[in-house]
ROPA-243559 format. One record per atom (N, C-alpha, C): x, y, z; residue number from 1; atom name. Coordinates in steps of 0.05 Angstrom, whole numbers, plus 5000, padded with zeros to 4 digits. Example, Ala and Ser with C-alpha at 12.3 -4.5 7.8 and 13.67 -1.06 7.14 Angstrom:
// residues 2
+------+-------+------+-----+------+
| east | north |   up |   n | atom |
+------+-------+------+-----+------+
| 5264 |  4886 | 5156 |   1 |    N |
| 5246 |  4910 | 5156 |   1 |   CA |
| 5264 |  4934 | 5156 |   1 |    C |
| 5257 |  4955 | 5142 |   2 |    N |
| 5273 |  4979 | 5143 |   2 |   CA |
| 5258 |  5001 | 5157 |   2 |    C |
+------+-------+------+-----+------+
//
This chain:
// residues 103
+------+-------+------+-----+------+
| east | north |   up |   n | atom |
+------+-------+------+-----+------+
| 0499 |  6557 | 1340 |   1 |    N |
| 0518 |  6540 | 1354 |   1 |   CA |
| 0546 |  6545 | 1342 |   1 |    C |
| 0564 |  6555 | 1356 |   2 |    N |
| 0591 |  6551 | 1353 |   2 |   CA |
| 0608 |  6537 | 1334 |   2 |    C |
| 0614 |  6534 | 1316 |   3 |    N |
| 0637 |  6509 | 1317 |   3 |   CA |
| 0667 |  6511 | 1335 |   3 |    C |
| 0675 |  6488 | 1336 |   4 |    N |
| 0703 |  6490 | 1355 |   4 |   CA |
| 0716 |  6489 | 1338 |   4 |    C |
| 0751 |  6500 | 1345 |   5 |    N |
| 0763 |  6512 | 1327 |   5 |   CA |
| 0775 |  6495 | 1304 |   5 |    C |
| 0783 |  6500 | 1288 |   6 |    N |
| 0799 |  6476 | 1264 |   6 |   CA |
| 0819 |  6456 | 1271 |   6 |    C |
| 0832 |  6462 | 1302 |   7 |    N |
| 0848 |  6441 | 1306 |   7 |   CA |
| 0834 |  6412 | 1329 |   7 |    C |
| 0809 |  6430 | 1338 |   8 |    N |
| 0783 |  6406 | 1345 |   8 |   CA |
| 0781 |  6390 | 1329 |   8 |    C |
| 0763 |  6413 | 1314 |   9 |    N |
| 0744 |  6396 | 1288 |   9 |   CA |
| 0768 |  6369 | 1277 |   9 |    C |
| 0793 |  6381 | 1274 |  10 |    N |
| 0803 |  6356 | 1254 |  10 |   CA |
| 0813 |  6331 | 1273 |  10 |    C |
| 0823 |  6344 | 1303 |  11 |    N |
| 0826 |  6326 | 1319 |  11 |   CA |
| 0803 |  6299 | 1319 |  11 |    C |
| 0777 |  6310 | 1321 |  12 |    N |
| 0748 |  6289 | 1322 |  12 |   CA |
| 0755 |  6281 | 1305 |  12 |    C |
| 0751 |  6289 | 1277 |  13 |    N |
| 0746 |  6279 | 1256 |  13 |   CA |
| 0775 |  6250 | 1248 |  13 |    C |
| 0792 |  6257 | 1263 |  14 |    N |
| 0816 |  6234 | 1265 |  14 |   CA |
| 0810 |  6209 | 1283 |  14 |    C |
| 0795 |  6217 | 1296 |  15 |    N |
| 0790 |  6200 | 1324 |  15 |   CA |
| 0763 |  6182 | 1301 |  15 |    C |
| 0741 |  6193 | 1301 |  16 |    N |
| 0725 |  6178 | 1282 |  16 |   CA |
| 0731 |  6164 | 1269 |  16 |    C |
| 0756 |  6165 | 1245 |  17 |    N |
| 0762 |  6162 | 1224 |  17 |   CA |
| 0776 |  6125 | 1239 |  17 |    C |
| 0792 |  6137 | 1262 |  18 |    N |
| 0817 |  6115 | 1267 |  18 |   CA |
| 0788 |  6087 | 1282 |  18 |    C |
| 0768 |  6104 | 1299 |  19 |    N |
| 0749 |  6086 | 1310 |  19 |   CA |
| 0741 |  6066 | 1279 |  19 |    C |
| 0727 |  6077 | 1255 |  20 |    N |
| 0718 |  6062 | 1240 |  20 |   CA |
| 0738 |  6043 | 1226 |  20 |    C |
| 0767 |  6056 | 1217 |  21 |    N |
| 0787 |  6044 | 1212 |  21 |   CA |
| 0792 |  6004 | 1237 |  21 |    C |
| 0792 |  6018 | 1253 |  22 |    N |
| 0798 |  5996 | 1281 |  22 |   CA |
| 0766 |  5981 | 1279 |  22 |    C |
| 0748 |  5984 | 1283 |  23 |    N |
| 0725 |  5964 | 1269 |  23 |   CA |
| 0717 |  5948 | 1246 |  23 |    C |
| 0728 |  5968 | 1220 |  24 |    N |
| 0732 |  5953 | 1198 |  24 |   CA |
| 0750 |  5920 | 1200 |  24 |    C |
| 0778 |  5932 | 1212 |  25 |    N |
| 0791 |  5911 | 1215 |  25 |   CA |
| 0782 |  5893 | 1228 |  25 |    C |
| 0769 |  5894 | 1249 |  26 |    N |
| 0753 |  5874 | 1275 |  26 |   CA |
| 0732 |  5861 | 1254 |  26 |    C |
| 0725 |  5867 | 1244 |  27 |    N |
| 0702 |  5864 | 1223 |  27 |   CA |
| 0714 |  5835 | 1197 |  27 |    C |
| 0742 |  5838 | 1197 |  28 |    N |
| 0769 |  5827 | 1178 |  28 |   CA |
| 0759 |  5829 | 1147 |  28 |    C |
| 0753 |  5862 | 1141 |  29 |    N |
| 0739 |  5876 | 1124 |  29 |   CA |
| 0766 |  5897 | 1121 |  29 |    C |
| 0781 |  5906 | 1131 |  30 |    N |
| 0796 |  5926 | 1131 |  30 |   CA |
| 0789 |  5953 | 1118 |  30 |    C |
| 0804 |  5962 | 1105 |  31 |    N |
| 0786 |  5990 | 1082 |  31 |   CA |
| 0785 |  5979 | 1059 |  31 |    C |
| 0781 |  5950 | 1052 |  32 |    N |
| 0765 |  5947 | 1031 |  32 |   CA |
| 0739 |  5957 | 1028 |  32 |    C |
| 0728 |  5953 | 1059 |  33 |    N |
| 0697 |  5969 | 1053 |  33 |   CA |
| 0700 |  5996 | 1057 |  33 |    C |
| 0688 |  6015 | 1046 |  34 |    N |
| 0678 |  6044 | 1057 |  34 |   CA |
| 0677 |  6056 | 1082 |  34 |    C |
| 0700 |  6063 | 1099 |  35 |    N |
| 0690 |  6079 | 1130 |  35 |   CA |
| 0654 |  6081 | 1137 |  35 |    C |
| 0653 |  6100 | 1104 |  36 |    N |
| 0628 |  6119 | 1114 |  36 |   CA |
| 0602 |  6095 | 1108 |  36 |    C |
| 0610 |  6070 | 1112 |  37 |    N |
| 0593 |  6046 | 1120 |  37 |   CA |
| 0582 |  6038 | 1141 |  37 |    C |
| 0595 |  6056 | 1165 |  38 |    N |
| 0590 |  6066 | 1191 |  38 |   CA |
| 0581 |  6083 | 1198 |  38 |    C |
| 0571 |  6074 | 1217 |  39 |    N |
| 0552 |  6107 | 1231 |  39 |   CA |
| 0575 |  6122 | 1231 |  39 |    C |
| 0560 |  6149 | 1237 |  40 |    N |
| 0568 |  6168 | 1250 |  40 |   CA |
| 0584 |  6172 | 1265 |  40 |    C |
| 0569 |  6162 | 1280 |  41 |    N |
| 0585 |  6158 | 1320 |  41 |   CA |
| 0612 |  6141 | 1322 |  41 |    C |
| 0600 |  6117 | 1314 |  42 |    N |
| 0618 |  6086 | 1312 |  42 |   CA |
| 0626 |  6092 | 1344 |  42 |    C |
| 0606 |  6092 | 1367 |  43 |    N |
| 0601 |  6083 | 1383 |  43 |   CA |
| 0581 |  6061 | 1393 |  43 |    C |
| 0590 |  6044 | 1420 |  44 |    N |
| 0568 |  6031 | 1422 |  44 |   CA |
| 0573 |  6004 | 1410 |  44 |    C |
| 0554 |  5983 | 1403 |  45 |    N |
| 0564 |  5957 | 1386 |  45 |   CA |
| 0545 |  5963 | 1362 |  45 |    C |
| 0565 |  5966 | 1340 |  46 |    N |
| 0559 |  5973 | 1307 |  46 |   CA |
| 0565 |  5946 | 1303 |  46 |    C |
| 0535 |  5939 | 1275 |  47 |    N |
| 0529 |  5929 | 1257 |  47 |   CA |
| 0562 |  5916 | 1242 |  47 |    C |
| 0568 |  5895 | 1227 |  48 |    N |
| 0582 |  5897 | 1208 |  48 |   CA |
| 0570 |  5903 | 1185 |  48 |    C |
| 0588 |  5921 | 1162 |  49 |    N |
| 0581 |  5930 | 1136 |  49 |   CA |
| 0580 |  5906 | 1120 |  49 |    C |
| 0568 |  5913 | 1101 |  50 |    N |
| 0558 |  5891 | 1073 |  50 |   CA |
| 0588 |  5879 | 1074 |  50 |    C |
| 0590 |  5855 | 1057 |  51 |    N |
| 0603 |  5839 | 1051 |  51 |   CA |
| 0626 |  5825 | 1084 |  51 |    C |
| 0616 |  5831 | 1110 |  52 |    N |
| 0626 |  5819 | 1130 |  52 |   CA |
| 0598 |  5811 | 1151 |  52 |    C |
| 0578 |  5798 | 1138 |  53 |    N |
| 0550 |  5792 | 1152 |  53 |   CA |
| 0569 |  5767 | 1173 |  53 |    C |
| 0574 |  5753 | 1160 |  54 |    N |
| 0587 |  5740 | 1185 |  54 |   CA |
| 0600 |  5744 | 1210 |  54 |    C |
| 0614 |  5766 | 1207 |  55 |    N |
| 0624 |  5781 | 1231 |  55 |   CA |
| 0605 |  5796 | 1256 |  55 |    C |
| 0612 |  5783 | 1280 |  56 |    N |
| 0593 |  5786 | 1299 |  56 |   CA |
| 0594 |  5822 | 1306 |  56 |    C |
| 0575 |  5840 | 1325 |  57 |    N |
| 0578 |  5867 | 1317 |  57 |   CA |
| 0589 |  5868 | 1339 |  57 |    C |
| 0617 |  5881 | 1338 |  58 |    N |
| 0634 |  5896 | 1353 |  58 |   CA |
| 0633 |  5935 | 1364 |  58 |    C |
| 0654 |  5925 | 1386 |  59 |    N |
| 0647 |  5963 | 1391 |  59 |   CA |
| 0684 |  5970 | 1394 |  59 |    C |
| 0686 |  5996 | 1391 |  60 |    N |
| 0717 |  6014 | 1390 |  60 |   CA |
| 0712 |  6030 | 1412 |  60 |    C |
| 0740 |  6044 | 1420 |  61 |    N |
| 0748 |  6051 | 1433 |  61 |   CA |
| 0768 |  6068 | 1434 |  61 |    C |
| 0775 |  6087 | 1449 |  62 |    N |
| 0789 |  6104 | 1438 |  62 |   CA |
| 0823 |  6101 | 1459 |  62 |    C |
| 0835 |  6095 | 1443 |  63 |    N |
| 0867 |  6095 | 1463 |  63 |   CA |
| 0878 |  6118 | 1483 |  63 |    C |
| 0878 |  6118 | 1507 |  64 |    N |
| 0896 |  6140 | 1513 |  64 |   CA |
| 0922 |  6140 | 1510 |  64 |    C |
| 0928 |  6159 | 1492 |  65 |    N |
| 0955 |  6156 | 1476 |  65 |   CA |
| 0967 |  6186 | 1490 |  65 |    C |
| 0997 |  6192 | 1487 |  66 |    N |
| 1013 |  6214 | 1488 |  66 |   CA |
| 1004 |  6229 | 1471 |  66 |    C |
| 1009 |  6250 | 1483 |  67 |    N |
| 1001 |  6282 | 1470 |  67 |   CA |
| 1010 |  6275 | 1426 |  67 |    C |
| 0989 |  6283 | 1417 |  68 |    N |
| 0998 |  6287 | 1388 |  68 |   CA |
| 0999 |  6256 | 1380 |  68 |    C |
| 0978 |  6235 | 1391 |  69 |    N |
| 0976 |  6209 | 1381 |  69 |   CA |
| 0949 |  6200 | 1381 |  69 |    C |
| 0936 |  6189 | 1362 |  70 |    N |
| 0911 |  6186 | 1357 |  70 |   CA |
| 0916 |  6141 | 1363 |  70 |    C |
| 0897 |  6128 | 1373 |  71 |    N |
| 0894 |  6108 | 1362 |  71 |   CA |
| 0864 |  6087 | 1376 |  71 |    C |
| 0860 |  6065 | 1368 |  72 |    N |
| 0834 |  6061 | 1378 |  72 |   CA |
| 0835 |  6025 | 1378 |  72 |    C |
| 0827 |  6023 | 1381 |  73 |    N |
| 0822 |  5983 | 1399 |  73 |   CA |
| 0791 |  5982 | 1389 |  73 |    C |
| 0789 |  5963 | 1366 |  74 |    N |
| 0760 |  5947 | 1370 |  74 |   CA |
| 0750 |  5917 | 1380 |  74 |    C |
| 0728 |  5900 | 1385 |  75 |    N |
| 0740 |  5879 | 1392 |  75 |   CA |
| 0708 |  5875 | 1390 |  75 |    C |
| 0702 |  5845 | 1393 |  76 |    N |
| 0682 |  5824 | 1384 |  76 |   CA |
| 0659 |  5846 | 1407 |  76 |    C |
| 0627 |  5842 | 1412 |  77 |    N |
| 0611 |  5850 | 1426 |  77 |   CA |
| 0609 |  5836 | 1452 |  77 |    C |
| 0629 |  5811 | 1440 |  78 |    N |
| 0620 |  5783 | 1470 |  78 |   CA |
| 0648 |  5800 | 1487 |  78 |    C |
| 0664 |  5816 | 1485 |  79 |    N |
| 0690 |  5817 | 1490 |  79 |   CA |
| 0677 |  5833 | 1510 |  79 |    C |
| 0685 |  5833 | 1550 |  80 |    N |
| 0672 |  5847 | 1562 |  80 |   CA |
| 0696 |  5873 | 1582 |  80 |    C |
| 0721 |  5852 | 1578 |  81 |    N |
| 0744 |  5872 | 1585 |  81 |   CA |
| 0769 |  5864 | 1569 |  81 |    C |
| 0782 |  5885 | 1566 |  82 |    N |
| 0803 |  5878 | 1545 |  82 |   CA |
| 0825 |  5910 | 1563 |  82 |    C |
| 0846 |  5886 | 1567 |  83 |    N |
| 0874 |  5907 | 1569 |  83 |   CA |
| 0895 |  5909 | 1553 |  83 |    C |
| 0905 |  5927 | 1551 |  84 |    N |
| 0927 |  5929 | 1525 |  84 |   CA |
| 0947 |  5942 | 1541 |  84 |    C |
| 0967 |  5929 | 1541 |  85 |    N |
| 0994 |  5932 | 1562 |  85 |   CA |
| 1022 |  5939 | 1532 |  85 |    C |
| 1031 |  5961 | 1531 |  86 |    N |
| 1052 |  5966 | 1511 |  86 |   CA |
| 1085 |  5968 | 1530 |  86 |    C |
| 1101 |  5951 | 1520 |  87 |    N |
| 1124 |  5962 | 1536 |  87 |   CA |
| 1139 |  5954 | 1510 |  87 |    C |
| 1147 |  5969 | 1487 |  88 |    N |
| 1155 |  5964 | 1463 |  88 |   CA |
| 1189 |  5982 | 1464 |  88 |    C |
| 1200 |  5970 | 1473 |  89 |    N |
| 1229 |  5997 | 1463 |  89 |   CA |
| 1221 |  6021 | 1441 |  89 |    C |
| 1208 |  6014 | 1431 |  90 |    N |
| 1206 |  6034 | 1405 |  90 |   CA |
| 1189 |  6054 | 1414 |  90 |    C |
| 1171 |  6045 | 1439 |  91 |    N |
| 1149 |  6067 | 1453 |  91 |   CA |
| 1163 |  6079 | 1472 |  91 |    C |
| 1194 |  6070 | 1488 |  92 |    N |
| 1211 |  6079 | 1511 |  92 |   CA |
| 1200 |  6116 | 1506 |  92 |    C |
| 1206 |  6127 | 1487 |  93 |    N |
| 1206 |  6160 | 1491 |  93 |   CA |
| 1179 |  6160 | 1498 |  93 |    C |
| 1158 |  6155 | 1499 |  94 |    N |
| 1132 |  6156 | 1506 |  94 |   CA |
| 1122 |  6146 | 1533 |  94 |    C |
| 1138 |  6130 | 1539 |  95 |    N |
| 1141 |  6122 | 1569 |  95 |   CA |
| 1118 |  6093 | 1566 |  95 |    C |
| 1119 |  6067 | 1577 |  96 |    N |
| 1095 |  6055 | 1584 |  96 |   CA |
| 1078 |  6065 | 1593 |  96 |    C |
| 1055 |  6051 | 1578 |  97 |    N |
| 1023 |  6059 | 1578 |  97 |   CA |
| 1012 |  6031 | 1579 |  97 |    C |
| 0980 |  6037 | 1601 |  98 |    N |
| 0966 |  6017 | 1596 |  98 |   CA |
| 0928 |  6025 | 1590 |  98 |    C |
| 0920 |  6006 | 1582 |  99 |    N |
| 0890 |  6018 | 1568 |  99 |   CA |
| 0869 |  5991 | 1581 |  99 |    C |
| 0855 |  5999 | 1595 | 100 |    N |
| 0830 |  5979 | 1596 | 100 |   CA |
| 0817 |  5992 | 1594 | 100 |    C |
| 0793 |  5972 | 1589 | 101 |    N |
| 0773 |  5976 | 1573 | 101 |   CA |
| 0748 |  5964 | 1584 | 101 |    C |
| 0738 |  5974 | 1597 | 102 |    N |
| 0720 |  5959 | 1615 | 102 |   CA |
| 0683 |  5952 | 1595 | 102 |    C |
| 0680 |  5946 | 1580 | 103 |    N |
| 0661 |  5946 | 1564 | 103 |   CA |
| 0633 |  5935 | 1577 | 103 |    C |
+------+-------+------+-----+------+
//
């Protein structure tokens, strides 16, 4: 099997990274806990890690962002659509964007 080239591989490996990052927080665990407290995937509705048992299990998502922008949305399991509407001056060079999320 192939690997894909180094600017894949690190692309995924950012996207993963930002998915567990954006669940941790949903979790209100932030990177106090360990990423690699998460699956793999961190698709789907994941477990919360040790020390956030209280926290109901949420799922991520991946943002469609402008070229050369990584970011990701997590949110409770009960959460069944969620829109994220940006019109920030500070995003003007990027143009408005919107993200649903149909879960």
């Amino acid at each position: 099997m192939r690997q894909p080239p180094a600017p894949e591989r690190e692309r995924a490996l950012l996207k993963l990274y930002t998915r567990k990052e954006a669940l941790l927080k949903a979790f209100g665990v932030g990177l106090v806990a360990d990423p690699a407290s998460l699956p793999g995937v961190a698709t789907g509705l994941v477990a919360p890690p040790m020390g956030a048992s209280g926290a109901p299990p949420c799922r991520a998502g991946d943002l469609d962002l402008p070229a050369g922008r990584i970011g990701a949305l997590a949110t409770p399991g009960l959460v069944t659509r969620c829109r994220l509407d940006i019109l920030n001056d500070a995003l003007a060079a990027w143009g408005c964007w919107r993200v649903l999320f149909p879960w």
